[in-house]
C-alpha positions in Angstrom: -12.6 29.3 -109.3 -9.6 29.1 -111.3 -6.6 27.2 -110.0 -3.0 27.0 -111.3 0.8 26.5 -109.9 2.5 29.3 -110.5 6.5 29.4 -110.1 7.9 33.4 -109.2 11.2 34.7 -109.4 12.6 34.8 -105.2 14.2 37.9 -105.6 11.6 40.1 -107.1 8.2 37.9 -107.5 8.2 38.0 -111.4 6.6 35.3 -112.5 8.3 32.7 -114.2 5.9 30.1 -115.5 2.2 29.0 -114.8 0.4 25.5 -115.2 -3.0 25.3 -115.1 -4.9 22.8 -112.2 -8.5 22.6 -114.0 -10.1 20.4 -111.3 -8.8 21.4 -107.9 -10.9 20.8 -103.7 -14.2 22.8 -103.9 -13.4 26.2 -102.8 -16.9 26.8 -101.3 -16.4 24.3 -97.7 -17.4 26.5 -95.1 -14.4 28.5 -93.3 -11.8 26.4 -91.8 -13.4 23.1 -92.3 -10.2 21.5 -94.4 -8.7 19.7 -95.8 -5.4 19.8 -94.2 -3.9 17.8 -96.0 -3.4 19.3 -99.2 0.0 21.6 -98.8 1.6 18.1 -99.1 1.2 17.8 -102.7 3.9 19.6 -103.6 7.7 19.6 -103.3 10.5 21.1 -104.7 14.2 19.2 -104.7 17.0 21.0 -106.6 15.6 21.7 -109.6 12.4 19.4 -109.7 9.2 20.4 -108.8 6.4 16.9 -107.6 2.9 18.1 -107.9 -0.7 16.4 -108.4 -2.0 18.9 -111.4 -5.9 18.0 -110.3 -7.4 16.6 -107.2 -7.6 13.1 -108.8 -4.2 13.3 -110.8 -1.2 11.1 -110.7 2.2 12.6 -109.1 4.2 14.7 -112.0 7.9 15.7 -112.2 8.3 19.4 -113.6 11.5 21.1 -114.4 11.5 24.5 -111.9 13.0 26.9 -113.9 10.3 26.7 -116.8 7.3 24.9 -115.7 8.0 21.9 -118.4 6.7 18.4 -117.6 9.2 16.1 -117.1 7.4 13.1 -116.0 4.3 11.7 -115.3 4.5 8.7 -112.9 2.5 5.8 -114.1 0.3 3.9 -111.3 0.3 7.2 -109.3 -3.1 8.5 -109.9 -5.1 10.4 -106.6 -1.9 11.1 -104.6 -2.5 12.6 -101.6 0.9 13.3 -100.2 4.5 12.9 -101.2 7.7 12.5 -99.5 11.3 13.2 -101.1 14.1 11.3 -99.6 17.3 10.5 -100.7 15.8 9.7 -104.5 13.2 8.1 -103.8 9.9 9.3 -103.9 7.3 8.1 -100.8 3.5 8.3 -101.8 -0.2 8.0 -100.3 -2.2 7.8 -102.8 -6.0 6.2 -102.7 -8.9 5.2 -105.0 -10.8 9.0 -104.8 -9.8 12.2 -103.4 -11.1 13.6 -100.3 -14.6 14.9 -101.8 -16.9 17.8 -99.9 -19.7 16.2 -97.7 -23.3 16.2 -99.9 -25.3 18.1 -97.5 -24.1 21.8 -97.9 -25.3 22.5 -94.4 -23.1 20.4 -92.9 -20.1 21.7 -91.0 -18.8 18.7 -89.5 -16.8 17.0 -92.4 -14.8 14.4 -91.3 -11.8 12.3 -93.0 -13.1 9.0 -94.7 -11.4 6.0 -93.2 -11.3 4.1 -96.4 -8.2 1.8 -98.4 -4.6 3.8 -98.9 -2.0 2.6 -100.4 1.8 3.8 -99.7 4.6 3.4 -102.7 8.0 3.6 -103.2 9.1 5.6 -106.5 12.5 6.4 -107.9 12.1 9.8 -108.5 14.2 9.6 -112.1 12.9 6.6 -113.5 9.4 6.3 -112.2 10.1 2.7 -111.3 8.2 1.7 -108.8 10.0 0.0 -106.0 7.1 -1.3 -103.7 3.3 -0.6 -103.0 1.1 -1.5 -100.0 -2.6 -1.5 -99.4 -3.6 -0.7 -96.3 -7.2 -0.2 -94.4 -6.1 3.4 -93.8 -3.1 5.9 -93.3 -3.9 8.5 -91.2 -3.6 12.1 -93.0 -0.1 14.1 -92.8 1.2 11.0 -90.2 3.7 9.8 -93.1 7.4 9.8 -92.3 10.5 8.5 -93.1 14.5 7.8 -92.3 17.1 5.7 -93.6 15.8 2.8 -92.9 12.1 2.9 -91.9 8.6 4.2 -93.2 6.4 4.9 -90.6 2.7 6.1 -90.6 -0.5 6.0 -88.2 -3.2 3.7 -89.3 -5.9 4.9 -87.6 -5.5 2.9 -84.4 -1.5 2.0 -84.5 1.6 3.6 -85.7 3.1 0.9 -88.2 6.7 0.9 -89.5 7.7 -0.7 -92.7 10.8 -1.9 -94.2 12.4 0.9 -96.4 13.7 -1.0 -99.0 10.8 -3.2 -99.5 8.1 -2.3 -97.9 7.2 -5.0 -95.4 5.8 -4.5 -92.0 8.9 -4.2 -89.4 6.4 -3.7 -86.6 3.0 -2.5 -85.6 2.6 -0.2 -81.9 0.5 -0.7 -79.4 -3.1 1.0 -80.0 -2.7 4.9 -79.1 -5.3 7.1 -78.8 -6.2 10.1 -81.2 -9.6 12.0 -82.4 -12.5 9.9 -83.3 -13.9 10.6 -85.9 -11.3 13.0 -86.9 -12.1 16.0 -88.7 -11.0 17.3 -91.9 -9.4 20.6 -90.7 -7.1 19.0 -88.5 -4.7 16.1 -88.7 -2.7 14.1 -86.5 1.3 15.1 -86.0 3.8 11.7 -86.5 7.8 13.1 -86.3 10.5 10.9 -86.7 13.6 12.1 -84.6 17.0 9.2 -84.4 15.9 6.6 -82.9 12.2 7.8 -81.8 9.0 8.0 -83.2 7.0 10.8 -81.8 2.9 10.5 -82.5 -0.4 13.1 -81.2 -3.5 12.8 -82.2 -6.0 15.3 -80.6 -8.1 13.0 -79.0 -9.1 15.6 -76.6 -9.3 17.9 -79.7 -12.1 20.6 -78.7 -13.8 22.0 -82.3 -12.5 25.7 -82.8 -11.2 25.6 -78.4 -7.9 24.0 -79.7 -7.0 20.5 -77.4 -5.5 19.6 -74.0 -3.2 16.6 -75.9 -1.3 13.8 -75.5 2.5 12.9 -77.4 3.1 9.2 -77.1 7.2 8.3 -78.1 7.7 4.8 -79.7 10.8 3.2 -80.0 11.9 3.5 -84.0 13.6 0.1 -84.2 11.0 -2.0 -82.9 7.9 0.0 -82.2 7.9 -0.2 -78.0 6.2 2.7 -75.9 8.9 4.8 -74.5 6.5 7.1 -72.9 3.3 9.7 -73.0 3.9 13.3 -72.3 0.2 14.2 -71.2 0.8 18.0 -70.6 -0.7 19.4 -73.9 2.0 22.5 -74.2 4.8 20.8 -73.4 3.3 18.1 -76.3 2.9 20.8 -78.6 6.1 22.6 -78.1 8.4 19.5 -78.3 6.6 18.8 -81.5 
């Protein structure tokens, strides 16, 4: 199938400018199977549009009124999500994308629990500002404030240091979906001073999930509470 990004006019859907994606996610994956994560490759700031022009491509800076690269961000390759805040751009990126399962029968793909690595990158120089590795970061659980990054790691929420990356403080273990499968991903929301995390542990294939919302304390990581009535979970979130 062909791919591309295409930019349209708001007010009457003219289209302003296409760029070509020549190696995008299979498009045969059986219905609703995932991944979820992909709307996350894209963000538009003012004038700036940060997209991944291939499923294995580095992060790239085009100018939103004509489609024109503006720059490719070196050390970026196989970003998998992307974060604007306050200049700074804040990336997972890891070794290979998320590839379709071998066996075309199967229908229960899971996320691969392999190496990430989350960076730091001013957004007009490409200067890269800091870069961790990490065993994994759970998909779509990257977040940010003035002063933190925080993420799930598969068994802990982590946050780092902003400004340079190092760990402030790791949670207690909390619960969420094992193994957890592509079409769904967890929910992390920073919100002042809390950190808010669900993970779908009782996530019921195609039923939906009776869930639990666990609050940490943003400054130093402490349980506040769990919220184990799944609505009310859902709705705060």
């Amino acid at each position: 199938a062909k791919v591309s990004l295409v930019a349209r006019d708001a007010f009457n859907g003219v289209v302003l400018w296409k760029r070509p994606i020549t190696q995008w996610h299979p498009h045969l994956w059986k219905l609703r199977s995932g991944p979820s994560q992909l709307p996350r490759r894209l963000v538009a700031v003012d004038q700036t549009v940060y997209v991944t022009l291939g499923i294995d491509a580095p992060l790239t800076a085009l100018d939103a009124a004509t489609g024109r690269t503006l720059r490719t961000y070196e050390g970026t390759r196989a970003t998998e999500e992307i974060l604007y805040s306050d200049g700074v751009l804040l990336l997972v990126t890891g070794d290979q994308p998320f590839r379709q399962p071998p066996d075309p029968k199967r229908f229960d793909y899971h996320w691969e629990e392999s190496e990430r690595h989350v960076m730091a990158v001013r957004a007009d120089s490409g200067a890269v500002l800091w870069k961790k590795t990490f065993s994994w970061v759970a998909p779509l659980t990257l977040a940010a404030d003035s002063r933190r990054v925080y993420f799930h790691d598969g068994d802990k929420v982590v946050g780092l240091d902003r400004t340079a990356g190092h760990t402030l403080w790791v949670s207690e273990p909390v619960a969420r979906k094992k193994p957890l499968p592509s079409d769904y991903a967890p929910t992390l929301v920073v919100y002042g001073d809390v950190v808010l995390f669900t993970g779908g542990e009782n996530l019921v294939p195609h039923r939906g999930a009776d869930d639990t919302m666990t609050a940490f304390s943003a400054e130093t990581g402490k349980t506040l509470f769990s919220e184990d009535d799944p609505a009310d979970a859902m709705y705060i979130l």
